[in-house]
N, C-alpha and C positions, 0 to 999 in steps of 0.2 A: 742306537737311538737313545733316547734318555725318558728319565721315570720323573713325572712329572705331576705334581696335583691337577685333578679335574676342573680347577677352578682358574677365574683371571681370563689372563690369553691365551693358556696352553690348548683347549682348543680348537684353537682358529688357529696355531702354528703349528701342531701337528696333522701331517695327512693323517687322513680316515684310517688305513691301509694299517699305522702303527700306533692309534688310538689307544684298539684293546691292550696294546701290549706295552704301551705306554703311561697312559692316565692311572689313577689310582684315588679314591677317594679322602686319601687324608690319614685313613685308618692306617697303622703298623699293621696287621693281617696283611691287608693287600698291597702294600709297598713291599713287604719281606717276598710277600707272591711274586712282586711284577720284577725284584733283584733275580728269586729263583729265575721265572723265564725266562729274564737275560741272558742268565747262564747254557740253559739247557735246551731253548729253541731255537732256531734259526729262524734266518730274516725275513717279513713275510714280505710277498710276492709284490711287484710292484709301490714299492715303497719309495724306490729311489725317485721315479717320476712323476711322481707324486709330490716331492719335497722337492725337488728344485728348483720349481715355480717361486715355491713358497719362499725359501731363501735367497733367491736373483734380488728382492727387495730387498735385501740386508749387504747386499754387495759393494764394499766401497766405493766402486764409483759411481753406482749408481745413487746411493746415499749421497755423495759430493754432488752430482748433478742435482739432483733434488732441492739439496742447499743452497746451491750459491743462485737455483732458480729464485728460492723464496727470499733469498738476501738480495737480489737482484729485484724484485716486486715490491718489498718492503723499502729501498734504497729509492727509487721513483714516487711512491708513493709520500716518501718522507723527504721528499728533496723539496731545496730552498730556490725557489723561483729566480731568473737570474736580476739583477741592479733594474737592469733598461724594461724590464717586463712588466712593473705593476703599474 
């Protein structure tokens, strides 16, 4: 998992589950803390199912889908009405 400021988006991108062991306020104290725990705790307990929801959004293709929906709505939207139409 990764050690991340409390602040922003990190979190709404980190599950609950690896919060504590993740987030950190900004201060060196608790970043140097949250390296040590990396080291010396193991992974907490349901974490994985936790996160996989979370990242299925960041899936290429579901990111491509996504895209070419909005380019596809944007492309209708912005289209030139045909000759014989107005």
């Amino acid at each position: 998992w990764g050690i991340l400021p409390d602040t922003g988006v990190y979190p709404e991108l980190i599950p609950p589950a690896l919060q504590p062991y993740s987030l950190y306020d900004g201060g060196h104290d608790l970043l140097v803390g949250r390296l040590l725990d990396f080291w010396h705790l193991s992974r907490p307990e349901g974490y994985v199912e936790q996160l996989a929801p979370m990242l299925r959004q960041f899936e290429a293709v579901t990111a491509c889908r996504e895209i070419d929906q909005r380019l596809e709505e944007l492309a209708v939207v912005h289209s030139v009405p045909a000759a014989g139409g107005r």
